[in-house]
N, CA, C and O atoms as a printed pandas DataFrame, in Angstrom:
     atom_number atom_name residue_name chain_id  residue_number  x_coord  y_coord  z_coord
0              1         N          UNK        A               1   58.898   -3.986  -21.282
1              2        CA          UNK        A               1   57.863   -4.973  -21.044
2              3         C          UNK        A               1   58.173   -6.204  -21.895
3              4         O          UNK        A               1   58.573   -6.004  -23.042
4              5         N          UNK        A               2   58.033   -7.441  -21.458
5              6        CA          UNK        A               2   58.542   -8.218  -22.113
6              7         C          UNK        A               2   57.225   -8.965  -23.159
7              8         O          UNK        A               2   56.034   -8.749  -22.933
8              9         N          UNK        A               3   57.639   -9.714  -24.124
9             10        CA          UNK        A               3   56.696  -10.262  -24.909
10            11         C          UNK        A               3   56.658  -11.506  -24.655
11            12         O          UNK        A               3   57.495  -12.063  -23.944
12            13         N          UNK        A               4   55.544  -12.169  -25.286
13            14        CA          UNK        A               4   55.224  -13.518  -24.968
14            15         C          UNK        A               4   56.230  -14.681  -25.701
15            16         O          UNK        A               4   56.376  -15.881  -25.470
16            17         N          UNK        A               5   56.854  -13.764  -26.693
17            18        CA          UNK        A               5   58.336  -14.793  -27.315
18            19         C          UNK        A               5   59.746  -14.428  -26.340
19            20         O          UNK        A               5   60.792  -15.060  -26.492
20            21         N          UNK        A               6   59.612  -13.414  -25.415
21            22        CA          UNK        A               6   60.700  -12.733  -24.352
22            23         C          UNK        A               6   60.065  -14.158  -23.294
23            24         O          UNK        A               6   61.041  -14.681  -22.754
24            25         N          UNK        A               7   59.329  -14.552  -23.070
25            26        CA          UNK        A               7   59.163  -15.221  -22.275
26            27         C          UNK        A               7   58.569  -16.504  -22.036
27            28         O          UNK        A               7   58.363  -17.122  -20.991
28            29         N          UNK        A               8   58.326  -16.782  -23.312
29            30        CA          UNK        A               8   58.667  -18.276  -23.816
30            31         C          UNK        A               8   59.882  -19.066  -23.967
31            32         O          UNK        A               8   59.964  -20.248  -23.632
32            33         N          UNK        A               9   61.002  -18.251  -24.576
33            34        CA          UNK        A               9   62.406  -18.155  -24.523
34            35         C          UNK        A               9   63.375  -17.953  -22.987
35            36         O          UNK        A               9   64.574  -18.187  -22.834
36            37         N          UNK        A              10   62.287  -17.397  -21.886
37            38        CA          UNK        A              10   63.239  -17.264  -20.949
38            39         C          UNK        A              10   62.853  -18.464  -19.926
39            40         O          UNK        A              10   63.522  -18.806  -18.951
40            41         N          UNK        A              11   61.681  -19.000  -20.343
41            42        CA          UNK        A              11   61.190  -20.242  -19.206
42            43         C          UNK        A              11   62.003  -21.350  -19.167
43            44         O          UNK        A              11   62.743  -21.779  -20.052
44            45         N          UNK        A              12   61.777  -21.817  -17.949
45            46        CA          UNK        A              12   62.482  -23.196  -18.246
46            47         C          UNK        A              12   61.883  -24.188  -18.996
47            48         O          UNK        A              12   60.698  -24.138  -19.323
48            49         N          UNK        A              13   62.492  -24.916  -19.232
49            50        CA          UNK        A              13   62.146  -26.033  -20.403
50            51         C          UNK        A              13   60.946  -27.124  -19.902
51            52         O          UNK        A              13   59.941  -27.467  -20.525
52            53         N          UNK        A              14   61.512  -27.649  -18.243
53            54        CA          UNK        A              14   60.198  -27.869  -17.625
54            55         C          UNK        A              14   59.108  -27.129  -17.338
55            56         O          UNK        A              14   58.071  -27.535  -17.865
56            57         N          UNK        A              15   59.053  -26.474  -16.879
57            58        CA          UNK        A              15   57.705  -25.432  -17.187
58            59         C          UNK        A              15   56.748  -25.065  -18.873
59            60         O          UNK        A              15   55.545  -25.012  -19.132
60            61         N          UNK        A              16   57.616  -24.933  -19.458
61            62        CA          UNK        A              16   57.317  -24.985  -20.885
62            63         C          UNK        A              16   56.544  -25.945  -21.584
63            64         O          UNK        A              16   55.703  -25.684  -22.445
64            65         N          UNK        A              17   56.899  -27.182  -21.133
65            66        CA          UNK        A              17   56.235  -28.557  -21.640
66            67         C          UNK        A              17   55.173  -29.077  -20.730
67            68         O          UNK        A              17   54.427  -29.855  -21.326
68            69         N          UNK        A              18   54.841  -28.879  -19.367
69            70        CA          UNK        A              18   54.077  -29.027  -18.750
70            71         C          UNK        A              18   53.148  -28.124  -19.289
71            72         O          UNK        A              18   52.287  -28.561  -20.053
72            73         N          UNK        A              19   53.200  -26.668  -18.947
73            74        CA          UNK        A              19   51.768  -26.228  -19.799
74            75         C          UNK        A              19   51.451  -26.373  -21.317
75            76         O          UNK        A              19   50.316  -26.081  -21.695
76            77         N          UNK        A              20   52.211  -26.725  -22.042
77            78        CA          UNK        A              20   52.138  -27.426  -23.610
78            79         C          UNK        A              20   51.554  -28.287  -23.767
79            80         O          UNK        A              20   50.853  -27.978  -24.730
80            81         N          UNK        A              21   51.165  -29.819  -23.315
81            82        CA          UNK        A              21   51.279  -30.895  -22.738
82            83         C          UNK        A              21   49.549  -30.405  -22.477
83            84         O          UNK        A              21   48.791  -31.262  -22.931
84            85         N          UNK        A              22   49.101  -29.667  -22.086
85            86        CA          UNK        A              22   47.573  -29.738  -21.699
86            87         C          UNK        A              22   47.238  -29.591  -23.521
87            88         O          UNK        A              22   46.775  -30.580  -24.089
88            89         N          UNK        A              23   47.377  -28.942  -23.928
89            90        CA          UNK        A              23   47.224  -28.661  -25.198
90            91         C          UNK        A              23   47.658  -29.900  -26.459
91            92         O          UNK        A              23   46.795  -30.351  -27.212
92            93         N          UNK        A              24   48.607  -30.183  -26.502
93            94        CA          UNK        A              24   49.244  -31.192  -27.609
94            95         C          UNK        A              24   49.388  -32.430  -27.577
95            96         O          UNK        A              24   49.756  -33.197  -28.466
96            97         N          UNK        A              25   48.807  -32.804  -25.527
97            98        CA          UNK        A              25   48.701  -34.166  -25.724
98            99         C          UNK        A              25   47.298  -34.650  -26.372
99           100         O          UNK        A              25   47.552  -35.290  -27.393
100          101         N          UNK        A              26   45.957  -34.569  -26.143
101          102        CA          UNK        A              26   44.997  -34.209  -26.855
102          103         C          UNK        A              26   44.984  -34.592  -28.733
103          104         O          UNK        A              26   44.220  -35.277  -29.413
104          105         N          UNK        A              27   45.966  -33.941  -29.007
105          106        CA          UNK        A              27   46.344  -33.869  -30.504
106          107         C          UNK        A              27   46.770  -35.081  -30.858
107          108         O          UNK        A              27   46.136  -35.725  -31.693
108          109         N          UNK        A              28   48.003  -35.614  -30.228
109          110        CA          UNK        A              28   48.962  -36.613  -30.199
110          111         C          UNK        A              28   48.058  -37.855  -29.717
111          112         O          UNK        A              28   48.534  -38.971  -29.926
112          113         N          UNK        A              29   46.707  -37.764  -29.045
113          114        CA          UNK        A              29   46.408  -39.102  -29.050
114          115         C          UNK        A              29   45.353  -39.259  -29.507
115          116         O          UNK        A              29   44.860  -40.298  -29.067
116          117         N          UNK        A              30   44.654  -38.696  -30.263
117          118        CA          UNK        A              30   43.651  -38.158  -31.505
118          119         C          UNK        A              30   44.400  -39.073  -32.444
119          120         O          UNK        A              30   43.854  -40.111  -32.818
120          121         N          UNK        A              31   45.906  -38.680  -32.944
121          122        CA          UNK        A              31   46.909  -38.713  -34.104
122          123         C          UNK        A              31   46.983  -40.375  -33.989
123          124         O          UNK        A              31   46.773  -41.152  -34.920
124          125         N          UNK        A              32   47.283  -40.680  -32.810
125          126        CA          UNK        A              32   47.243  -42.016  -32.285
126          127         C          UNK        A              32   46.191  -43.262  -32.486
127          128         O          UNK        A              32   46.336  -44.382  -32.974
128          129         N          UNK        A              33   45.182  -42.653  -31.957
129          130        CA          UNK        A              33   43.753  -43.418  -32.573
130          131         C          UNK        A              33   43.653  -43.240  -34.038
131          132         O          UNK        A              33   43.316  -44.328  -34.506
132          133         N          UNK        A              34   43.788  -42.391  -34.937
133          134        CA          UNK        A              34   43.357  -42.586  -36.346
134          135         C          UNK        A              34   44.407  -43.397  -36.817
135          136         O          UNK        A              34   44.240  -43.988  -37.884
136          137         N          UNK        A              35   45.697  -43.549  -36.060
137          138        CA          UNK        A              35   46.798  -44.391  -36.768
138          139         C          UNK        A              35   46.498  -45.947  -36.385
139          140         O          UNK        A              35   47.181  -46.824  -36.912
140          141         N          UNK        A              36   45.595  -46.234  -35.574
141          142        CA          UNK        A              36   45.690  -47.632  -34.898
142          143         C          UNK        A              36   44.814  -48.198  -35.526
143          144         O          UNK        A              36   44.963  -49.368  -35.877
144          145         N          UNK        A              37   43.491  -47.360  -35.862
145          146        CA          UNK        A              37   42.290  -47.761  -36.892
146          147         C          UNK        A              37   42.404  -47.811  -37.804
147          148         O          UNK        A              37   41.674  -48.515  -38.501
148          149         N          UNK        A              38   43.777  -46.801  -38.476
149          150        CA          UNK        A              38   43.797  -47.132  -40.108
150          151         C          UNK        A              38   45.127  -48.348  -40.220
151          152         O          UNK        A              38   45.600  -48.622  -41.323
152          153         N          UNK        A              39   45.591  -48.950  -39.058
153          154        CA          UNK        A              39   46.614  -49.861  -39.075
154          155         C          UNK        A              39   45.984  -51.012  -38.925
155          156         O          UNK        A              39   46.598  -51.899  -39.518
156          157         N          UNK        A              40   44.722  -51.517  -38.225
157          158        CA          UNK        A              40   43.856  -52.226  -38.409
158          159         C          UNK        A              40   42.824  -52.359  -39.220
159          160         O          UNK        A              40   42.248  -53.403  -39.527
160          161         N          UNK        A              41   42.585  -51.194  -39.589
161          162        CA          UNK        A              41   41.521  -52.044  -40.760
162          163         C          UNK        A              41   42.476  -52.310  -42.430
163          164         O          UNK        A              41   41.858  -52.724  -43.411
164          165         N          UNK        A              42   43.549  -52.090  -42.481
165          166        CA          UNK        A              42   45.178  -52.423  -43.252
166          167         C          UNK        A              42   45.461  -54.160  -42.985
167          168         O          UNK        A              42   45.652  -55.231  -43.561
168          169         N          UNK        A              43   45.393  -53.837  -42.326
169          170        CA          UNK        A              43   46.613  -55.152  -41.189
170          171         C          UNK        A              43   45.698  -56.219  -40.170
171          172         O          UNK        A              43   46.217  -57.119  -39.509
172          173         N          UNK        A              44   44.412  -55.948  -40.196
173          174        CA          UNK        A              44   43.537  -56.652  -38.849
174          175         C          UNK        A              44   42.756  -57.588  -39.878
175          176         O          UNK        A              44   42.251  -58.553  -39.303
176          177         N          UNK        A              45   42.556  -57.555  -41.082
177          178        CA          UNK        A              45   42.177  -58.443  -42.001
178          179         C          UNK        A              45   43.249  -59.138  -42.551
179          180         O          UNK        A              45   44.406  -58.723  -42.628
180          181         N          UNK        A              46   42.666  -60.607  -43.071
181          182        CA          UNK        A              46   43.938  -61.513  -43.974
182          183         C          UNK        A              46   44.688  -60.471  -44.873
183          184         O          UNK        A              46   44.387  -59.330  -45.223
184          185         N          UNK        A              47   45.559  -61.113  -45.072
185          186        CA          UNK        A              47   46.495  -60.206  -46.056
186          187         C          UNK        A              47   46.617  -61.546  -46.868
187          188         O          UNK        A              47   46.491  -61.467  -48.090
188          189         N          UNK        A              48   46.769  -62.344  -46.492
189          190        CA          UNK        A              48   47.471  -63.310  -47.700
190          191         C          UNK        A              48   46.056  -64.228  -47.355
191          192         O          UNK        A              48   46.451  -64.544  -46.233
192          193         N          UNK        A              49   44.816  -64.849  -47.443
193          194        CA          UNK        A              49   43.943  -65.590  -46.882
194          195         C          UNK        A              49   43.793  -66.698  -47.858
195          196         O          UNK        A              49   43.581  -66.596  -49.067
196          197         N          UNK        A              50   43.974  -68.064  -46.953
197          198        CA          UNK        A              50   44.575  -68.903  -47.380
198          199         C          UNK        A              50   43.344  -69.377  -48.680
199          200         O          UNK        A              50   42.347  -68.662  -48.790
200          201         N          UNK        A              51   43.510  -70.593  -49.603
201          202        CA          UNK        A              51   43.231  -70.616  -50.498
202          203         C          UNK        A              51   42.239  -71.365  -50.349
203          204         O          UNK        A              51   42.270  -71.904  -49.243
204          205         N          UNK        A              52   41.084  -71.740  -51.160
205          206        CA          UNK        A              52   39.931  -72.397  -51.099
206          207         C          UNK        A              52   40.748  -73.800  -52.262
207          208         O          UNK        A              52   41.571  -73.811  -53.177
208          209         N          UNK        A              53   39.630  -75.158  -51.268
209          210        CA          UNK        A              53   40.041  -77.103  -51.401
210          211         C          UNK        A              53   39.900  -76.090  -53.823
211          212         O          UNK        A              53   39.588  -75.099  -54.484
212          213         N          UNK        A              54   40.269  -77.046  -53.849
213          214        CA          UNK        A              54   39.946  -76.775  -55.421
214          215         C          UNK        A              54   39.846  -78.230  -55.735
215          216         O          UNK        A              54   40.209  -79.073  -54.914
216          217         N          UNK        A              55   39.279  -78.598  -57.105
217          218        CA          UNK        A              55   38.761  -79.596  -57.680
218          219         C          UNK        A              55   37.999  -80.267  -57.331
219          220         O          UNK        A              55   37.755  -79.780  -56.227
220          221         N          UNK        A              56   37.183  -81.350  -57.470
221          222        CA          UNK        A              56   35.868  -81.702  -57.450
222          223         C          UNK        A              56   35.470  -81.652  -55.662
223          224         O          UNK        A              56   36.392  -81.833  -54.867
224          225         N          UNK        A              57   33.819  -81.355  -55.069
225          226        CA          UNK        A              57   34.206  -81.418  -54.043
226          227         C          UNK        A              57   34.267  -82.518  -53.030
227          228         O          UNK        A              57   34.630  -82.593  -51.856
228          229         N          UNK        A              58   33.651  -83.553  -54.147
229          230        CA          UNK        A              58   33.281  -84.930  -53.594
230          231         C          UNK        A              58   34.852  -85.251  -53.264
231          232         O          UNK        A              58   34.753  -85.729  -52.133
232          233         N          UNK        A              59   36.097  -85.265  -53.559
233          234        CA          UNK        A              59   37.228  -85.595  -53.364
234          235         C          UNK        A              59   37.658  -84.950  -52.083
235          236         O          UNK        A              59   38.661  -85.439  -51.564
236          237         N          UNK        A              60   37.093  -83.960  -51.490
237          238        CA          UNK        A              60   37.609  -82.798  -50.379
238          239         C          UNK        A              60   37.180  -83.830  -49.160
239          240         O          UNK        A              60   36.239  -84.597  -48.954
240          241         N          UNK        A              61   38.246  -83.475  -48.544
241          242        CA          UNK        A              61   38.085  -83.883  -46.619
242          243         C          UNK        A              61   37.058  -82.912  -46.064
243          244         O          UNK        A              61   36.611  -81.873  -46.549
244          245         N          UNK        A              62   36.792  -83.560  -44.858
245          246        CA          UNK        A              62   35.986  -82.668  -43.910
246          247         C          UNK        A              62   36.283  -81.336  -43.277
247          248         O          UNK        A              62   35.494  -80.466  -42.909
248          249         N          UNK        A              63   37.580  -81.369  -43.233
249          250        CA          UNK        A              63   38.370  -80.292  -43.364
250          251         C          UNK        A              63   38.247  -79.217  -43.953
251          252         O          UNK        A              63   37.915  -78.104  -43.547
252          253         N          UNK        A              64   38.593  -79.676  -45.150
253          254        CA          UNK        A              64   38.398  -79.021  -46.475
254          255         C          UNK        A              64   36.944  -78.425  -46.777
255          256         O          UNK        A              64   36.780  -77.291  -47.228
256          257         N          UNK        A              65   35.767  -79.437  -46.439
257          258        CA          UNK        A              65   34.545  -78.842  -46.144
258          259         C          UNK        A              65   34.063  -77.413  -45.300
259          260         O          UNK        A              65   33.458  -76.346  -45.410
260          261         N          UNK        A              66   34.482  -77.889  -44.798
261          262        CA          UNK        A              66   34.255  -76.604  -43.354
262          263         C          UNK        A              66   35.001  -75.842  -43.628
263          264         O          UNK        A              66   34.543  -74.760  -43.260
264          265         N          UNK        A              67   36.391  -75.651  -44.299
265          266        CA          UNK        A              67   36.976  -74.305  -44.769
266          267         C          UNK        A              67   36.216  -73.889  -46.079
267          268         O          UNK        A              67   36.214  -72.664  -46.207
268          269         N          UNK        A              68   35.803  -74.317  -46.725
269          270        CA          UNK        A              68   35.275  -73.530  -47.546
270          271         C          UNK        A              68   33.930  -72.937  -47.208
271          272         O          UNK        A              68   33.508  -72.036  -47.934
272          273         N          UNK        A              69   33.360  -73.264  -46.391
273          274        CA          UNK        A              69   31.842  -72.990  -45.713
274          275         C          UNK        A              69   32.406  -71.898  -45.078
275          276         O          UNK        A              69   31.906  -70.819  -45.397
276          277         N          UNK        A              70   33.290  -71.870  -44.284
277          278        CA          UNK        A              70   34.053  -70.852  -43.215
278          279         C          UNK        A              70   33.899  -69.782  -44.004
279          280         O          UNK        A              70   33.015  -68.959  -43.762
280          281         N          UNK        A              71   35.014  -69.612  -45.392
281          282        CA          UNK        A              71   35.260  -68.556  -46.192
282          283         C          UNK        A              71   33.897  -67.446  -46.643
283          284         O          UNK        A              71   33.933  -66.233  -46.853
284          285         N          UNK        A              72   33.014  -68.181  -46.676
285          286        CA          UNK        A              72   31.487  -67.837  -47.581
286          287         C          UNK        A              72   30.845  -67.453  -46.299
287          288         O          UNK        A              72   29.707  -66.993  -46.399
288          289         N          UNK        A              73   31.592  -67.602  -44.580
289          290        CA          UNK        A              73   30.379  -67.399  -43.928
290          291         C          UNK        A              73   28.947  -67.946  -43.876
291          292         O          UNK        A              73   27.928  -67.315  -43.590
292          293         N          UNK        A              74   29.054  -69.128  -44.178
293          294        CA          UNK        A              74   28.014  -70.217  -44.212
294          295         C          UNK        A              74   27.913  -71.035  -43.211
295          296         O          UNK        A              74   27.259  -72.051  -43.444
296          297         N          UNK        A              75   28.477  -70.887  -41.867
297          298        CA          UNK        A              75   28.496  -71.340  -40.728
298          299         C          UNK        A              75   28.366  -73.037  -40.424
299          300         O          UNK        A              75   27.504  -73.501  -39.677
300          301         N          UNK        A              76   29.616  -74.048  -41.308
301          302        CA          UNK        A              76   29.070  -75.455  -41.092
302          303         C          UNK        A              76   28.536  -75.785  -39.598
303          304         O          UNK        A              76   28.919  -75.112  -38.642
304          305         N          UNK        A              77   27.606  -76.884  -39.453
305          306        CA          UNK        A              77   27.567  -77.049  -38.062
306          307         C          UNK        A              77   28.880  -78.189  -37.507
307          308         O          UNK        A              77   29.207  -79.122  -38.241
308          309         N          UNK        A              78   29.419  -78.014  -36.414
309          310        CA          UNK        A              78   30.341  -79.098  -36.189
310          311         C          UNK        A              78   29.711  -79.967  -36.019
311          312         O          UNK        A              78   30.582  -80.688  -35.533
312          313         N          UNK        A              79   29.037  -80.427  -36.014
313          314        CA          UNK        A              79   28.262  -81.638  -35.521
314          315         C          UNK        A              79   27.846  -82.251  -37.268
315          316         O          UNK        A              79   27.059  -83.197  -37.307
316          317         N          UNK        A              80   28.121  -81.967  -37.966
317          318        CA          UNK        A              80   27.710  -82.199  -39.687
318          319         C          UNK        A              80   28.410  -82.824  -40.046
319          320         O          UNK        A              80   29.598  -82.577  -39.840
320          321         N          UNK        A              81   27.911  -84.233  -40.944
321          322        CA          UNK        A              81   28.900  -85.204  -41.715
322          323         C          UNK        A              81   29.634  -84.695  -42.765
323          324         O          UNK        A              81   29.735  -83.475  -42.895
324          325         N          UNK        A              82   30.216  -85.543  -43.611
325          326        CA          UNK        A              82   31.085  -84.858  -44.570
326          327         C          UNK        A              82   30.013  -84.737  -45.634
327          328         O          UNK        A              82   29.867  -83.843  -46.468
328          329         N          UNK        A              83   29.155  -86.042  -45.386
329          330        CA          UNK        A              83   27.802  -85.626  -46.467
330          331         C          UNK        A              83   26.909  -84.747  -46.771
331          332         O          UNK        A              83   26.409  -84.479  -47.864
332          333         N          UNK        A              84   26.667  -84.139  -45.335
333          334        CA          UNK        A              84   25.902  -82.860  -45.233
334          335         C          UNK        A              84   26.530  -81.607  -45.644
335          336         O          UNK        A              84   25.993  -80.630  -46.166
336          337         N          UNK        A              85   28.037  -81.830  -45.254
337          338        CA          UNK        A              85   28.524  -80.584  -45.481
338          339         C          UNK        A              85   28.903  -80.555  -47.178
339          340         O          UNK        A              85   29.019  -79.493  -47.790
340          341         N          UNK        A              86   29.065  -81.853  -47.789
341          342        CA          UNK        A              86   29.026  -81.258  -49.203
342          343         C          UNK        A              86   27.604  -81.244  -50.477
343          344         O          UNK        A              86   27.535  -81.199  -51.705
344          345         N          UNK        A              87   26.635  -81.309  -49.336
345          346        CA          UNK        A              87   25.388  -80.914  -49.739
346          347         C          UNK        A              87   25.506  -79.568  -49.573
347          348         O          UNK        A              87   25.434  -78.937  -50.628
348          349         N          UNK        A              88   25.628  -79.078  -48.814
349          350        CA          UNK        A              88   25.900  -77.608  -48.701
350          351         C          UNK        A              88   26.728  -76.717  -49.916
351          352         O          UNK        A              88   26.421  -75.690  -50.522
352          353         N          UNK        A              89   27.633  -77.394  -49.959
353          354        CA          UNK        A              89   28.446  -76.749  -50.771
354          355         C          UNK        A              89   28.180  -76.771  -52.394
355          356         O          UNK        A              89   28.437  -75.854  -53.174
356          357         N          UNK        A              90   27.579  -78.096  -52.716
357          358        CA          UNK        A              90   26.696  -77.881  -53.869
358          359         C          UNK        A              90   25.851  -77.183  -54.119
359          360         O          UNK        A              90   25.800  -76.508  -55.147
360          361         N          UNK        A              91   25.091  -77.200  -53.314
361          362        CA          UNK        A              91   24.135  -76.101  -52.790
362          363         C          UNK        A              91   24.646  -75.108  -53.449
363          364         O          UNK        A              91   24.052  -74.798  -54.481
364          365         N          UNK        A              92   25.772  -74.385  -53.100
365          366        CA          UNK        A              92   25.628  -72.863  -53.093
366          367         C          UNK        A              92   27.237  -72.937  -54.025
367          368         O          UNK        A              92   28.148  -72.111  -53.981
368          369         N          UNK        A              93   27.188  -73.845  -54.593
369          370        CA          UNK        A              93   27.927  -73.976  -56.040
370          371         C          UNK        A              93   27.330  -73.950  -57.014
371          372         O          UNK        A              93   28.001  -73.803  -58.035
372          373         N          UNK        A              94   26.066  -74.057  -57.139
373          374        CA          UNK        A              94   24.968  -73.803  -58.390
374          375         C          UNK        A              94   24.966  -72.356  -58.746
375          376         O          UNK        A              94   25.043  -71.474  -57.890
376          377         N          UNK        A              95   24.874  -72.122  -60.051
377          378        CA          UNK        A              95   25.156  -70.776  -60.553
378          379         C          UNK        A              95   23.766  -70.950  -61.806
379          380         O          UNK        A              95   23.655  -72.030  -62.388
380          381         N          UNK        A              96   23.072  -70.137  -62.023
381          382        CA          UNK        A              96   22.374  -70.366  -63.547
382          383         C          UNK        A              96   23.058  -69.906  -64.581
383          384         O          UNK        A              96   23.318  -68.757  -64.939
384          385         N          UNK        A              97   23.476  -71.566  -65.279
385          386        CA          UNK        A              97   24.054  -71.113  -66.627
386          387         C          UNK        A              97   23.249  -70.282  -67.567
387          388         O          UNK        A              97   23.989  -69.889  -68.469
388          389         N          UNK        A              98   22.204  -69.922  -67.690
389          390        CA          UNK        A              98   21.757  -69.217  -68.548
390          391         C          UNK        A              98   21.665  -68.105  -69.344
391          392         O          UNK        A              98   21.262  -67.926  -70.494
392          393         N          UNK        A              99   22.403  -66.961  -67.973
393          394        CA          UNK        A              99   23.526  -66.273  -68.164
394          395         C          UNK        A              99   22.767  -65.117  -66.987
395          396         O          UNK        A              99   21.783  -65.257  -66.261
396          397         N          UNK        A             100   23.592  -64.109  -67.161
397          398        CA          UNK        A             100   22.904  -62.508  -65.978
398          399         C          UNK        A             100   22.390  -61.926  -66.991
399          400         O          UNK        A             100   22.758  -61.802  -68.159
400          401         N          UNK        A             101   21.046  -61.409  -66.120
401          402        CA          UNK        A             101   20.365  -60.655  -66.782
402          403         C          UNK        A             101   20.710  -58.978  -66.132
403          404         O          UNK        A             101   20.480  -57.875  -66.627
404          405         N          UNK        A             102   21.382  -59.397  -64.765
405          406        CA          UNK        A             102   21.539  -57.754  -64.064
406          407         C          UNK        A             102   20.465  -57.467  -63.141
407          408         O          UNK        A             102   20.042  -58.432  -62.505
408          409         N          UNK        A             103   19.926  -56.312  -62.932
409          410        CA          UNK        A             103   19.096  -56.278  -61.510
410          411         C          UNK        A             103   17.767  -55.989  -61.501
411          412         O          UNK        A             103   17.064  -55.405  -60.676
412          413         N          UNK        A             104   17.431  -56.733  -63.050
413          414        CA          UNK        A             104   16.020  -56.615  -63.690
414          415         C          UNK        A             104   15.304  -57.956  -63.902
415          416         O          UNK        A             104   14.099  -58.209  -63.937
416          417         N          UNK        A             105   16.412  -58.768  -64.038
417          418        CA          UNK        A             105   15.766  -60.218  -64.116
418          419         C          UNK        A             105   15.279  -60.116  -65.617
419          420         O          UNK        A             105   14.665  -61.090  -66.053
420          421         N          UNK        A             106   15.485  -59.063  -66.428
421          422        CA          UNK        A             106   14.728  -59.255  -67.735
422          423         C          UNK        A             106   16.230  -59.662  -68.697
423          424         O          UNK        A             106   17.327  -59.311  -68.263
424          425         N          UNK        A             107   16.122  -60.309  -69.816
425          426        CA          UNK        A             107   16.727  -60.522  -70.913
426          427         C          UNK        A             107   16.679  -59.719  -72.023
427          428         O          UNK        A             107   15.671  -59.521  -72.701
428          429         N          UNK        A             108   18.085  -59.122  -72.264
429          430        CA          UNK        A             108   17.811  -57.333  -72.763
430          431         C          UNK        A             108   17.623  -58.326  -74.709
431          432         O          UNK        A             108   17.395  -57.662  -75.721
């Protein structure tokens, strides 16, 4: 009587991979999707993301405005002067020097 390694060994090679193939393709594109999601969330963000205008911002182009609004997700409007847009950016260049207190607001 033959065994199931007597006759795994005696099949043909096409036959063999066709019923395999219900089984391991499944696996193989499982293997596939976790490789494409962990290759994108790697690789689908900046890797090198370019640099924010530096020095004063009154000196920055409009350009330069709107990329730094871009970066922060602060959505300039296109339709916004260069004046508005570096109202903005003052705006949310203010920091209180006074110092952190942490997530109490109290002064230890």
């Amino acid at each position: 009587m033959p065994t199931p390694l007597d006759r795994a060994t005696s099949q043909r090679v096409g036959d063999f991979w066709s019923w395999n193939l219900i089984y391991v393709a499944p696996f193989f594109a499982f293997a596939a999707l976790v490789t494409g999601v962990a290759a994108w969330s790697i690789w689908g963000q900046d890797l090198f993301p370019s640099s924010d205008p530096t020095g004063d911002p009154d000196t920055w182009t409009h350009d330069q405005c709107i990329a730094w609004l871009n970066h922060r997700n602060l959505h300039p409007s296109p339709l916004a002067t260069t004046a508005e847009l570096l109202e903005r950016i003052k705006a949310n260049l203010r920091v209180a020097r006074d110092g952190n207190y942490g997530a109490t607001g109290r002064q230890n």
